[in-house]
C-alpha positions as CSV (number, residue, x, y, z in Angstrom):
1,X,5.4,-20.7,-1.5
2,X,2.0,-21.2,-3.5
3,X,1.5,-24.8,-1.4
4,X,2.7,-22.9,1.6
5,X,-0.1,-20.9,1.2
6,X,-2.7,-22.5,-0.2
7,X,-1.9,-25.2,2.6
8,X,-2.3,-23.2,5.8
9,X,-5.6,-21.2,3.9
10,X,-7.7,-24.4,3.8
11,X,-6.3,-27.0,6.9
12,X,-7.5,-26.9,10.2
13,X,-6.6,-29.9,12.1
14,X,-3.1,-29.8,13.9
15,X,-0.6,-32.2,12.3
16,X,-1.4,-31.3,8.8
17,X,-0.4,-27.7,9.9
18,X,3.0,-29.0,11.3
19,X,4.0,-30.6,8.4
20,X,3.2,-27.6,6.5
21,X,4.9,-25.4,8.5
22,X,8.1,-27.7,8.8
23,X,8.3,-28.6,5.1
24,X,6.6,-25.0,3.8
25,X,8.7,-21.4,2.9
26,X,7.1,-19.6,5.6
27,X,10.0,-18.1,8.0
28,X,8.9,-17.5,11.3
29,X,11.6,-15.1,12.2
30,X,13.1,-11.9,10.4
31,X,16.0,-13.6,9.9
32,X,16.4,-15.3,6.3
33,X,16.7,-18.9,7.1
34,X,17.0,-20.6,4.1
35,X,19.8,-22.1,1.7
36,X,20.1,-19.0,-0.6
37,X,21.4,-16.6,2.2
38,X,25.2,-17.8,2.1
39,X,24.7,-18.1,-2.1
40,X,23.5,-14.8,-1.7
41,X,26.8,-13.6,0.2
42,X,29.3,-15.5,-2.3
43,X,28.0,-13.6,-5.0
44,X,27.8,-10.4,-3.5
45,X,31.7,-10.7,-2.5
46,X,32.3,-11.9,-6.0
47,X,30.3,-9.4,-7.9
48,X,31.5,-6.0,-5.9
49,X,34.8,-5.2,-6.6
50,X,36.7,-4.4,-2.9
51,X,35.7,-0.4,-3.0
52,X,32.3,-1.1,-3.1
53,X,31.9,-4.1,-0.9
54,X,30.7,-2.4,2.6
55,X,28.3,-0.6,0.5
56,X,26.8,-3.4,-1.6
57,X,26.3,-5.5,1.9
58,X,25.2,-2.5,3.5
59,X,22.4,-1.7,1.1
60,X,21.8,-5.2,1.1
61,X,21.0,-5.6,5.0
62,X,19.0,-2.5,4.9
63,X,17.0,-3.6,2.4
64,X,16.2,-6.9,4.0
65,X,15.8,-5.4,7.3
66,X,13.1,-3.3,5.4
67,X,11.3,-5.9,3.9
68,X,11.1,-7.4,7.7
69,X,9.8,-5.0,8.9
70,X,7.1,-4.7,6.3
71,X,6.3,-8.5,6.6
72,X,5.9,-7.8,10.3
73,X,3.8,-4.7,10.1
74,X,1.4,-6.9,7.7
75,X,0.9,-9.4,10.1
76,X,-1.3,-7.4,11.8
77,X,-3.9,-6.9,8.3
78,X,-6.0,-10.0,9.1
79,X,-7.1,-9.0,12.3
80,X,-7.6,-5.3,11.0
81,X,-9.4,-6.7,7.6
82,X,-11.7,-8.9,10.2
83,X,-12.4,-5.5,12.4
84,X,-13.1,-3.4,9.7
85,X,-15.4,-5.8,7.6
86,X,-17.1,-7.7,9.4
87,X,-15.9,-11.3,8.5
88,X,-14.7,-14.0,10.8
89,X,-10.5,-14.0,12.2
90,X,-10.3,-17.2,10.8
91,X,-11.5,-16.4,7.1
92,X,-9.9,-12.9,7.3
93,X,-6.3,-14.8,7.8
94,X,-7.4,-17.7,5.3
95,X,-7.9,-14.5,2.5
96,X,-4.3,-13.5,4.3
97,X,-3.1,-17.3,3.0
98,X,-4.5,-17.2,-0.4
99,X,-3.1,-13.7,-1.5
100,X,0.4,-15.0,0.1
101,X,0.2,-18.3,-2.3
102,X,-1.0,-16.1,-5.1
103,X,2.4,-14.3,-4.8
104,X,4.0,-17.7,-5.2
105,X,4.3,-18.1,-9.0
106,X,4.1,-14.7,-10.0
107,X,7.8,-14.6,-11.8
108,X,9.0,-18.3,-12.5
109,X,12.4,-18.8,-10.7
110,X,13.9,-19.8,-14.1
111,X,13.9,-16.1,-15.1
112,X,15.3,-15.7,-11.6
113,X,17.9,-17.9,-11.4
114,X,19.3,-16.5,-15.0
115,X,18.6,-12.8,-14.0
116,X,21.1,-13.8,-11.0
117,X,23.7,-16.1,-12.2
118,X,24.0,-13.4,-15.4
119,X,25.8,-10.7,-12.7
120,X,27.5,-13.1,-11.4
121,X,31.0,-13.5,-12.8
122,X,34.2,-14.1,-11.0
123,X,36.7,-11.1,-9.7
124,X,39.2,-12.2,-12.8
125,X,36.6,-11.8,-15.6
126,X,35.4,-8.2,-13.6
127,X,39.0,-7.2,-14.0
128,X,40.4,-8.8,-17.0
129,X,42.9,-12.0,-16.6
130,X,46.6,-10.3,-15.5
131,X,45.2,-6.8,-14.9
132,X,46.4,-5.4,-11.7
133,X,44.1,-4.0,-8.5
């Protein structure tokens, strides 16, 4: 995300862009496109016991349908920041970039990745091994 970032801030020519874009974590769409969506899934159906399932999904979508929406709203900052002070399009959405790659390595995906995979436990150790549902 930082590279991402950093790398669409300070290229101009064409190609460079592309291969940014194709290899980077920007998402063009609202849509999450990337390989933790179906992870994401498996261990919400393996975390919420069958009660609470529709709800747990359903807060779920909301929430990233929310973020979307955000992300989408904000698009529009550069060209407001640009309007309102003065500077350039073009510098106004590089200042966009940086602030986007300085999100990047704010919380290291180690503490992540154990902050996940700690709720995560299969349906017989939620229940206890032989218990009845």
């Amino acid at each position: 995300m930082a590279g991402t970032g950093l790398g669409f801030a300070f290229s101009i020519d064409f190609w460079p862009l592309l291969v940014i874009a194709i290899l980077g974590t920007l998402n063009p769409s609202s849509g999450d496109a990337s390989v933790f969506l179906p992870l994401e899934h498996a261990a919400l159906s393996h975390v919420a016991g069958d009660k609470d399932r529709t709800r747990i999904f359903a807060r779920y979508s909301l929430v990233g349908a929310i973020a979307a929406a955000v992300g989408s709203l904000a698009a529009a900052l550069p060209a407001s920041v640009a309007g309102i002070t003065g500077i350039s399009p073009r510098a106004s959405l590089q200042v966009n970039f940086v602030l986007y790659a300085a999100l990047g390595p704010r919380v290291p995906y180690d503490v992540l990745l154990l902050a996940y995979f700690r709720n995560v436990r299969p349906p017989e150790e939620q229940r206890g091994v032989g218990q009845e549902t």
